[in-house]
N, C-alpha and C positions, 0 to 999 in steps of 0.2 A: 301754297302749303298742302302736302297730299293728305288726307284724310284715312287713317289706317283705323279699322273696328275692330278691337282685341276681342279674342273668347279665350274664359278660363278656364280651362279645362281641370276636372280634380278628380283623382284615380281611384278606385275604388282597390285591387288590388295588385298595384305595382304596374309596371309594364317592360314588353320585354322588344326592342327595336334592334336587330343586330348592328354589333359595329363593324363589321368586315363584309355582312350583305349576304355569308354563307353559314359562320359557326354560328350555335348557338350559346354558348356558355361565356360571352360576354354579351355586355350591353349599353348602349349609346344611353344620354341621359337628354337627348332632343330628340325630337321627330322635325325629319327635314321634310320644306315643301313639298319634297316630289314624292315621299311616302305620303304624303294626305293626300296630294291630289291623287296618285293612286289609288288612295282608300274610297275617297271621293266615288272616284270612275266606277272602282267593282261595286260600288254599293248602287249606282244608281242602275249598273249592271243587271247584278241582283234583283230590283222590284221591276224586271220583264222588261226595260227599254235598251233598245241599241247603243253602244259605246260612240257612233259616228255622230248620233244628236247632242252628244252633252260635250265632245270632244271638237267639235268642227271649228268653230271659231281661233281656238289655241292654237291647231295647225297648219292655218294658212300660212301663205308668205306673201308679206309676213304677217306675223302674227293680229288676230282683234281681239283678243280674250276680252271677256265680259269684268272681269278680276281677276288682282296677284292676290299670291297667297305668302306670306313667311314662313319659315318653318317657326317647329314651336319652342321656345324657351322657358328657363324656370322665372317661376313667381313666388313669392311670400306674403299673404294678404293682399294689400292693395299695389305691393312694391315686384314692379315687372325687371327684367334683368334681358341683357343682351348682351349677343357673344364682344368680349372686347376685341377691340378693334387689330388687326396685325400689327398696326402700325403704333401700339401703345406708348412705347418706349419715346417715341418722336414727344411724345404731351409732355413729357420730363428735361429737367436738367441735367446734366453730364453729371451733375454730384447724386444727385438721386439716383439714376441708371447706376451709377457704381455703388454708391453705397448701400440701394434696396434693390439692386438689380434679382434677387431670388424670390425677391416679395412680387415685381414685377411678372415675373417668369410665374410664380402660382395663382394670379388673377384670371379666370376664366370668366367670368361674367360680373359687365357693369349695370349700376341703375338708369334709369330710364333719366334722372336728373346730371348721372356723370356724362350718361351718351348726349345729352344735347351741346357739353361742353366741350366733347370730344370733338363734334362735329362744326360746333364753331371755331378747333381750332384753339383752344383755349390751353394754357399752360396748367397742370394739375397737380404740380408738386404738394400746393397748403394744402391740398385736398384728399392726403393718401393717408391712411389710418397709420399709429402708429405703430414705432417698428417694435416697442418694448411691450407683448403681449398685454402686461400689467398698470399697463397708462392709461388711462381716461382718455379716449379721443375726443379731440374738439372737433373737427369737420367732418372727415370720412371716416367708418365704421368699417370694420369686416365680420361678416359669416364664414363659418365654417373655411378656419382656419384662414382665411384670405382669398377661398376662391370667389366668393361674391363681394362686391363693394359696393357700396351703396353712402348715400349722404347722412348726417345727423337727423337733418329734419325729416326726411323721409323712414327713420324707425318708428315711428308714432304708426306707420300703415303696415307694419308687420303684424302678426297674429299676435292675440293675447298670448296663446301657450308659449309664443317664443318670447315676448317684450318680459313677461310676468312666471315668477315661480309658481304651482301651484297653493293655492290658498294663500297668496301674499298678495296685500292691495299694491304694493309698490313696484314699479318698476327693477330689472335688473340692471347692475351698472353695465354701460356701454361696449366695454373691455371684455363682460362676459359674454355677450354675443359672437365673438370669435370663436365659442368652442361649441356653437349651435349650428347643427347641421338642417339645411333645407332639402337636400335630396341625399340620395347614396345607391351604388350598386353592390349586390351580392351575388354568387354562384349559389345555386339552389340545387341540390340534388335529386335526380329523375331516374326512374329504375325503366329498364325493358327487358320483355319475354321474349326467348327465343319461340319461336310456335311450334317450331319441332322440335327442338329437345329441350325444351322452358328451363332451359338457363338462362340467367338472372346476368343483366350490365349495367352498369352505373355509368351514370350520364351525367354534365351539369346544364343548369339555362341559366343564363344571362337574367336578373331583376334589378330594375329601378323602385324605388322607392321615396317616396314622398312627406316631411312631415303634414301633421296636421295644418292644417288652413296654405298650405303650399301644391304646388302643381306645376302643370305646363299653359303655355300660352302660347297663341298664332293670332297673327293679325290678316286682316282681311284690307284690300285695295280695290273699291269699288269703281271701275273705268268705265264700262256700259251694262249701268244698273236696269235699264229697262230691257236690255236684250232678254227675248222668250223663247221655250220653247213651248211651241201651242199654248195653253194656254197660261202657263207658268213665267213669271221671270223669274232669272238667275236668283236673285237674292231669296225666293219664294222654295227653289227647286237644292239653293245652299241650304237652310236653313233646316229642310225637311230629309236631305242625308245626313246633316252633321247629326241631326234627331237619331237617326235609323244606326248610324256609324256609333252612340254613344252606346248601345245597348251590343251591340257585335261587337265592339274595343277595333282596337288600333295595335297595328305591332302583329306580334308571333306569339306564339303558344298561349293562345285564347284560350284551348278546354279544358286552361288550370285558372280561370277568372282575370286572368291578365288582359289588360290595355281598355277593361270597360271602363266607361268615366262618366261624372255630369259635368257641365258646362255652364255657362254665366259670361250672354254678350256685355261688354262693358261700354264704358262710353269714348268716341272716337279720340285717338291720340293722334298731334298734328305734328308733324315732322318737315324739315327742308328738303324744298324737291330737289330732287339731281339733275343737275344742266350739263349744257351736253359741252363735251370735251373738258369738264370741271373732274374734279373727285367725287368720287359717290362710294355711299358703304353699303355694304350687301345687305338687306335682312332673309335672302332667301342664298339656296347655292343656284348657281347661273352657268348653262352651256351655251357659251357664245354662239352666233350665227358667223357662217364663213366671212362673210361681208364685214363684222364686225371686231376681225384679227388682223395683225394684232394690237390695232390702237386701242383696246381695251385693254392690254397688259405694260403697254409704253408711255404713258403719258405721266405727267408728274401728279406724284404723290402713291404713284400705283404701287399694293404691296400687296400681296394675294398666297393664299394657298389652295393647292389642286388635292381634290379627293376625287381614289377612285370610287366608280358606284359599280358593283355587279351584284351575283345572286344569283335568285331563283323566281322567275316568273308562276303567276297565278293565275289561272284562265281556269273556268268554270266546266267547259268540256274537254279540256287537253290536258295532260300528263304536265308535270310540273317540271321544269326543263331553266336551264341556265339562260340569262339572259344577255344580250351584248354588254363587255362593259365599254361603259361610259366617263367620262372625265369632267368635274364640274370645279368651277372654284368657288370655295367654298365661303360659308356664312362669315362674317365679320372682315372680309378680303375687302379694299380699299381699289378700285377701277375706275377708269375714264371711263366718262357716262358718253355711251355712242349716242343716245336718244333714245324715244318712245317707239314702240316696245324694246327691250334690249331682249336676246335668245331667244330660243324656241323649246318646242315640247318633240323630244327626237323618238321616231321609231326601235324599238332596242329589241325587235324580236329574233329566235335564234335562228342562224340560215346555215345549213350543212351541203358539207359535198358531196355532190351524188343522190342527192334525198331525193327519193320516189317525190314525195311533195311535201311543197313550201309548209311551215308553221302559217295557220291559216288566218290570222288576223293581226293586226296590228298590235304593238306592244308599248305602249306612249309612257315616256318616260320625261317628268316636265322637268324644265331648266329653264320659264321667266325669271327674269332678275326682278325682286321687288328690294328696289333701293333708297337711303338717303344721301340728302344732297350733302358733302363735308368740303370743307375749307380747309388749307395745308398747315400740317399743324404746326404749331410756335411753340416753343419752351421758354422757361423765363433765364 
């Protein structure tokens, strides 16, 4: 069983992650692995050491990384959430798929007690909140409209502000939880000066948003926890950028307070590992190695989706310049598990025709798969 250390991350104001990788006036409501490790990299960047020490391991071939990383997903109190799975519809009956098939279709994230059932494979029909807003659920619960789902038993780990009215000792009924939002994004509006003739343009940026006692979460896969450099290990040299990363934030347009946060390591959550040529569920997005196409998109149970990645790379002495894109499949994608490591961390810097000279350093953009192991799923 893998050993995954969640951190919870809780925003101080809002954050702003693009979803397309160039505009800025929408916004992702996860941060994917390969934006942390990014963050990672230039922060350690930043306090004067070389990108080759912190990065050497991840790029070999193949890969030794010291640890995966998840991308981050929402939370609500003690109650963690993950993306559902592609393949959800398979957990149901043919009468469920038809008759909630649009309850089905607004599900974006499950509990951490629905994902373990998912993963064994388990039928989830008793287990879907009901369809008549105004019903008392017995099993499963929903927030915020349907997008998160979560069990009965596990509302007792939500925030007081969401379980409880303000100045009421009693509980809300169950039913009203469906019209309580854990996150949300808004278009914020931003003005800019012309400098020569200071006329005025209206802009928008992408914001996420957060209730109170809610946030983001990433999990941590410690594989060679002793690995150092000099005199640090990893877990000594993680802990001390994620420090340095909370006060800089995460994401874009930081010098309006965006993407600063604290944090709060939790205690390790154990999941089934993925065996090799079985199913496995993504908790990260994952750029396959050549070697390992296409049995990772062929084997049973496999059900996946491809996100492009581009943008605009960030290097500290270079001109801010478009980066390769890139193609990863993404987070809650259902793959034949090749084995230990699955992907790598790909070079994505930009290379032109003709260019007097190259972009001068490397541009690592990571795709580890940190996965669990799933079972093919049964309906009843």
């Amino acid at each position: 069983m893998p050993m995954i250390t969640p951190y919870h991350l809780t925003f101080r104001s809002g954050l702003h992650v693009g979803s397309r990788g160039v505009d800025v006036d929408e916004a992702r409501v996860i941060v994917p692995a390969d934006t942390l490790f990014s963050a990672l990299l230039s922060t350690w960047v930043q306090t004067g050491h070389e990108a080759a020490q912190f990065v050497q391991p991840f790029v070999t071939d193949p890969p030794e990384p010291p640890f995966l990383l998840s991308s981050a997903f929402p939370f609500a109190g003690d109650v963690r959430f993950y993306p559902a799975p592609v393949n959800l519809v398979d957990h149901f009956s043919k009468a469920t798929v038809t008759g909630r098939g649009k309850a089905l279709k607004r599900i974006t994230w499950v509990s951490e007690v629905l994902l373990g059932k998912m993963l064994a494979g388990d039928a989830l029909d008793e287990w879907l909140f009901p369809e008549d807003p105004y019903e008392e659920p017995d099993k499963g619960v929903a927030l915020q409209g349907g997008e998160l789902w979560l069990t009965r038993e596990e509302v007792a780990g939500l925030p007081t502000a969401m379980r409880r009215k303000p100045d009421k000792p009693e509980d809300r009924p169950l039913r009203a939880l469906r019209r309580l939002k854990v996150l949300s994004t808004q278009r914020t509006p931003r003005v800019s000066i012309d400098r020569v003739t200071n006329a005025s343009n209206i802009f928008h940026a992408g914001r996420a948003t957060f209730a109170r006692g809610c946030g983001l979460w990433f999990g941590v896969k410690w594989l060679r926890p002793n690995d150092a450099i000099g005199n640090l290990t990893y877990p000594q040299i993680f802990h001390h950028l994620l420090t340095l990363l909370a006060d800089e934030g995460l994401g874009g347009e930081r010098t309006y307070g965006y993407g600063a946060f604290m944090f709060n390591q939790k205690d390790a959550v154990s999941l089934p590992d993925p065996l090799q040529h079985e199913p496995a569920y993504l908790l990260s997005r994952y750029h396959p190695r050549e070697d390992e196409l296409p049995g990772v998109l062929r084997g049973k149970g496999a059900a996946y989706r491809l996100e492009s990645v581009a943008g605009w790379l960030y290097s500290p002495n270079e001109a801010g310049q478009r980066r390769k894109r890139l193609y990863l499949l993404g987070e809650g994608s259902l793959i034949t598990w090749p084995g230990d490591p699955a992907g790598d961390v790909s070079d994505v810097k930009p290379e032109y025709d003709h260019a007097s000279q190259p972009f001068p350093h490397p541009v690592w953009r990571y795709g580890l798969a940190l996965a669990a192991g799933a079972k093919e799923a049964h309906h009843a």
